[in-house]
N, C-alpha and C positions, 0 to 999 in steps of 0.2 A: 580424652577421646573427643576428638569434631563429629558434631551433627550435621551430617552431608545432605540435602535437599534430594529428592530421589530425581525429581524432574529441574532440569537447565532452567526451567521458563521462570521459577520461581526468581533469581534472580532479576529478569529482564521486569517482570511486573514489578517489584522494589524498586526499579531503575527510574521505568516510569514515573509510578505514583512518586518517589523521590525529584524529577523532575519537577512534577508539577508544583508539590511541596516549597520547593525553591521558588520557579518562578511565582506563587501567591506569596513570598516573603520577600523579592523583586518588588512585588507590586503595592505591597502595604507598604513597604522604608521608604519607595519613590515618591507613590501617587499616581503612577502613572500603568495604563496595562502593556503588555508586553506580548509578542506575533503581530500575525495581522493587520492587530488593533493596534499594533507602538505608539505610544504618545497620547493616545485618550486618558484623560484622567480618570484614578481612580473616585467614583463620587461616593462610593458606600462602602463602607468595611465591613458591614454585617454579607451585603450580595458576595461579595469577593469569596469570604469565606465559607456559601453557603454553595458557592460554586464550587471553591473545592473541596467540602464534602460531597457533592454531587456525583462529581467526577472519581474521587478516589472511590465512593461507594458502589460504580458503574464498573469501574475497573476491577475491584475486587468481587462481584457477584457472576459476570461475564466470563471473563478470563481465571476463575476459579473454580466455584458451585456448576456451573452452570457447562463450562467447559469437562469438567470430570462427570458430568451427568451425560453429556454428549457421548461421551468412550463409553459407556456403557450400552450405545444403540446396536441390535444385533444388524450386522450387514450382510451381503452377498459372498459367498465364498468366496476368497481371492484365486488367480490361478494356480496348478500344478505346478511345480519348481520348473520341470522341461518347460511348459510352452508361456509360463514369465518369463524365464532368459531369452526364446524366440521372441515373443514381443517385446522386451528391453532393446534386442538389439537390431528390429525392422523400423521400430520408434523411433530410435537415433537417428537412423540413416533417414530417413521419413522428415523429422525434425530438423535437420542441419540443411536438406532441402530448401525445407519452408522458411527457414531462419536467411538462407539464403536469398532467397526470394522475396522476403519482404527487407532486408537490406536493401536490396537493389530497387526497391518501391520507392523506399522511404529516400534515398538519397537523389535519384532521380526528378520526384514529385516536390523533396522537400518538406516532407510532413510527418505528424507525428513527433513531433517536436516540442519539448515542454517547456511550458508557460504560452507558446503559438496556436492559433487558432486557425484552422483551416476551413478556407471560406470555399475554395476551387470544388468544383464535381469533378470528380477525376472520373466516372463511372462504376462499372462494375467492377474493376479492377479493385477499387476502394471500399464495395462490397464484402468483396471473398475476403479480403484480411479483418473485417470485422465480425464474419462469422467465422473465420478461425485466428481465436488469437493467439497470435505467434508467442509474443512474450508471457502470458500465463500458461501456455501450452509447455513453455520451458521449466518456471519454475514449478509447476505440477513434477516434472521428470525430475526436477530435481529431487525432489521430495519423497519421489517413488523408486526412481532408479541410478540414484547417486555413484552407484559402485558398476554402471555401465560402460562396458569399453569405447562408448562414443560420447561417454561425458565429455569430457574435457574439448573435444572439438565443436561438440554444441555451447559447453560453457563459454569457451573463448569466443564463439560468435556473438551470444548474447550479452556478455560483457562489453566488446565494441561496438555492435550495435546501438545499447542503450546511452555508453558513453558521449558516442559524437549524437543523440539526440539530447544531450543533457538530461537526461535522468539519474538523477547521482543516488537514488533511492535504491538501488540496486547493490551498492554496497553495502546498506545495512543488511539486506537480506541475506548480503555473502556471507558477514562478522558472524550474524547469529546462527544459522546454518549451519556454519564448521563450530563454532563454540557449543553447537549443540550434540553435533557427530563426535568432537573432542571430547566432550563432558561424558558423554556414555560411552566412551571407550576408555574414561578413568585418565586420561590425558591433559589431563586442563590442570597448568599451575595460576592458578589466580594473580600469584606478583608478574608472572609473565603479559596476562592478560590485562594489569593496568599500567603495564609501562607501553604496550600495545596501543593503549585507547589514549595515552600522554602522547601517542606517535601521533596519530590520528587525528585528534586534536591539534596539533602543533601544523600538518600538513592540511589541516582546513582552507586556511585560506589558499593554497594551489588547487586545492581541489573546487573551491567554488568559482575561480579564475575560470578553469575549465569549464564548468558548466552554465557560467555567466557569455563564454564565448561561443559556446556548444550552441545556444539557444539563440544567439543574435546571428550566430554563422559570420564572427566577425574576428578571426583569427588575427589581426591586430593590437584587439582588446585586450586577448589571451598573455601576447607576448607582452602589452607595457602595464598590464598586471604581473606580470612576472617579475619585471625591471623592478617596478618600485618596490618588491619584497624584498628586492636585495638590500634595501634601509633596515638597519636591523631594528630603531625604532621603531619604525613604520612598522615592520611585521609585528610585533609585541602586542600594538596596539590592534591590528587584524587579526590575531590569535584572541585577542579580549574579547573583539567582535563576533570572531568567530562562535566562541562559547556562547554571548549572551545571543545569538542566531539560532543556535544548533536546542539551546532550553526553548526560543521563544516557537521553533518550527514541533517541538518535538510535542510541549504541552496544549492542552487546550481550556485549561481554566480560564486561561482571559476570553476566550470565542467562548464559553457558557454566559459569563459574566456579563457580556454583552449584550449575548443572547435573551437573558433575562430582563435586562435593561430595556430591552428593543421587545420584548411581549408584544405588546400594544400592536405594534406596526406588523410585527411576525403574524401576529393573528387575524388581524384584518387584510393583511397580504395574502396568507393562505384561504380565507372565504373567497376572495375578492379572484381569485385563481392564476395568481403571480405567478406562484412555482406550483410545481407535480406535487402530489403525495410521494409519502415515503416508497410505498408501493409501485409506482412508475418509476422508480430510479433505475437504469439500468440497462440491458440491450432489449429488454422486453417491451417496456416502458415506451421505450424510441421510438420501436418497430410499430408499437400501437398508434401513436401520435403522428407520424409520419405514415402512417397507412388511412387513417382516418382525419386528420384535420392538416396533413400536407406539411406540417411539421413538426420538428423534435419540441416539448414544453419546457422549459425551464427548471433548472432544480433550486432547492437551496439555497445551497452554497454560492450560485451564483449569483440570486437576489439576495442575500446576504451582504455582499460588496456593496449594492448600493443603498441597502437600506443604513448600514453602519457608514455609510460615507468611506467608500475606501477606491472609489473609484476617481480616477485623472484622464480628461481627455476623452478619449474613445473605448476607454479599457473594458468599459462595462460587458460582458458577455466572454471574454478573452481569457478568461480565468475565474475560480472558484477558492471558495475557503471552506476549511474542516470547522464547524459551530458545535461538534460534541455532541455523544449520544444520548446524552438526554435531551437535548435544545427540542426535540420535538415531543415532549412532555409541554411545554410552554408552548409549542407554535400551534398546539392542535391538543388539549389535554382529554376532550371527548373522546377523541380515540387511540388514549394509554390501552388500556385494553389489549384493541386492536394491534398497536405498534410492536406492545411483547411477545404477542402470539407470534408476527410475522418475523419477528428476531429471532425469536425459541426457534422458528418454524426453518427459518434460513440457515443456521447455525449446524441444526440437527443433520437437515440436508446434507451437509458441506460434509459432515463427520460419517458419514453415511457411506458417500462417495470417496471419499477419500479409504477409508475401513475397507470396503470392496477392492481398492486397486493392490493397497499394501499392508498390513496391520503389522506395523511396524512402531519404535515407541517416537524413531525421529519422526519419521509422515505425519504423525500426530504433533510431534514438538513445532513443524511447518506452520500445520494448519493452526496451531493457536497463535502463531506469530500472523499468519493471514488474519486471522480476527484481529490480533492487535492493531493492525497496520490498516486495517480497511474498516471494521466496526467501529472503534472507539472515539473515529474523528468527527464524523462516522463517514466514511464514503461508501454509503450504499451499495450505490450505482458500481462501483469495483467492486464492491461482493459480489453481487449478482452477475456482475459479467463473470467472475471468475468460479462461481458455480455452473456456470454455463460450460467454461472452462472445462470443468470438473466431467461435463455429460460428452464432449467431443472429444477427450482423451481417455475416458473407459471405452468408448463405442469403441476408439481406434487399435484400444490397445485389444479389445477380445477379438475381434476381425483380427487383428495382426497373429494373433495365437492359434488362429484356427485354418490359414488359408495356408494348403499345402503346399511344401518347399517344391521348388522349381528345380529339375536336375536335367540335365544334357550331358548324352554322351555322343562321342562322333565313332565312328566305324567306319 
């Protein structure tokens, strides 16, 4: 008799902590860390692995205790079966609008485009899609109304959408998603699913072609990365690459490890008021900063890059790194305290909102992969926005349930 895991996620946290596991055994055999940080040396065996206690013991309280504590918040009624399938399917059409609509921003303006920094005011126009945002607006529907007759034509939007902006992050969310709708429908053969992830792996390096191209807008690129795949050496060695990319992108023990390395400077940067608090991260955060001191403050992850040295040229500000949930235990330890409350406190939210739209066990299986994906790096600032997320697509979806159908007759 096999002992079957009741919930999908339990595998994907194995996955993780199993990641990171590797890359700290990467990093002790080398010396050297790995992401971000590639190539710094390791200077302490003891930090290395206190980091990845850190980390696994983060991931295991978070994404475990603390997530089955969540399912237990009572929420808001969800709607009646009649007026959920009416607002399922006003949603959609609603959705594939806006989906549309911000394609046609984005490819116009040029923006929104990842790893690219957009410095242009484009105006109000580049308002409105930051109080509605399109792409969490989707994967909420996803999460809520999967089995909607307008799935699949909002999903293929946001699939190309996100593609020609280079966000290749959007396929993990797809693998685990159906692995998770598979698994509770008793569908999932596991030898299927690793000769699946051997595909996967094998077509990394095409896929990061693409998104290497996606993000320069430089479809040349695209095609004589393609060319030199057809070296069958050469690809082997890109597939090697591939893997040790996909470990050093996926973990964060070495961004702890550094982290803790770099104390000193993190802490006298955080007085000194380099970057935001935790608490500022986010659309809130912004909107404060930008209303009262005329601009956005700094997070993190951004002065992160340059306090760790990881910046070239002009980069500084261009881009951000994920330093680990705990890293602000060391950048600010006075207010552990304060950080857990407001974690507990964001978390419970999220389960809350989500409980009201669908109580359902995948909606649930979503939002813990959203914490994995946006807590544990930690990007704040995406949680928060995507709890905001959370408040513009209930508002939409009970308006949508309650305003009465339109009928025409002619005589």
């Amino acid at each position: 008799m096999t002992l079957k895991p009741k919930s999908p996620t339990i595998y994907w946290l194995l996955l993780y902590i199993s990641l990171n596991v590797v890359a700290a055994w990467i990093m002790y055999s080398s010396g050297f860390l790995v992401g971000d940080v590639s190539g710094k040396p390791v200077k302490s065996d003891e930090i290395l692995f206190l980091a990845l206690f850190l980390v696994i013991a983060s991931y295991l309280i978070v994404l475990g205790p603390l997530f089955w504590f969540s399912k237990k918040v009572k929420a808001f009624p969800p709607l009646s079966p009649a007026r959920d399938a009416l607002a399922a399917n006003r949603l959609g059409c609603l959705l594939i609008l806006l989906q549309l609509g911000f394609l046609v921003f984005n490819l116009a303006y040029g923006v929104n485009v990842a790893g690219q920094k957009t410095t242009r005011d484009l105006g109000l126009l580049s308002y409105f899609w930051v109080l509605v945002p399109v792409d969490s607006l989707f994967v909420i529907y996803y999460l809520v109304y999967r089995e909607s007759g307008f799935f699949k034509a909002n999903f293929s939007l946001w699939l190309f959408s996100n593609i020609i902006r280079g966000w290749s992050g959007v396929f993990l969310f797809i693998i685990f998603l159906e692995y998770c709708r598979s698994y509770r429908a008793g569908k999932v053969n596991h030898f299927y699913v690793a000769i699946l992830a051997v595909f996967v792996v094998a077509m990394y390096p095409l896929i990061y072609s693409f998104k290497v191209g996606a993000r320069t807008g430089d479809l040349s690129l695209i095609l004589l990365n393609i060319l030199t795949l057809l070296d069958f050496s050469h690809y082997v060695g890109q597939v090697g690459e591939g893997i040790s990319h996909l470990v050093g992108r996926i973990q964060v023990t070495s961004m702890v490890y550094e982290s803790i390395s770099l104390t000193d400077d993190l802490q006298e940067g955080f007085l000194r008021g380099d970057f935001v608090p935790f608490w500022k991260e986010g659309i809130f955060g912004i909107a404060y900063d930008k209303l009262f001191h005329g601009e956005r403050g700094l997070t993190l992850g951004v002065m992160f890059t340059e306090y760790a040295g990881l910046n070239s040229g002009d980069s500084f500000g261009n881009w951000n790194t994920n330093t680990g949930l705990v890293t602000w235990f060391f950048v600010a330890p006075f207010l552990s305290p304060f950080f857990v409350t407001y974690i507990v406190f964001l978390c419970l939210l999220s389960t809350f909102l989500v409980k009201s739209m669908r109580r359902s066990p995948y909606s649930l299986d979503g939002l813990w992969f959203v914490w994995l994906i946006y807590l544990m790096p930690p990007w704040i600032g995406a949680f928060v926005s995507f709890i905001y997320a959370l408040f513009i697509f209930i508002f939409i979806q009970r308006v949508a349930s309650i305003v009465p159908r339109v009928s025409m007759s002619f005589k």
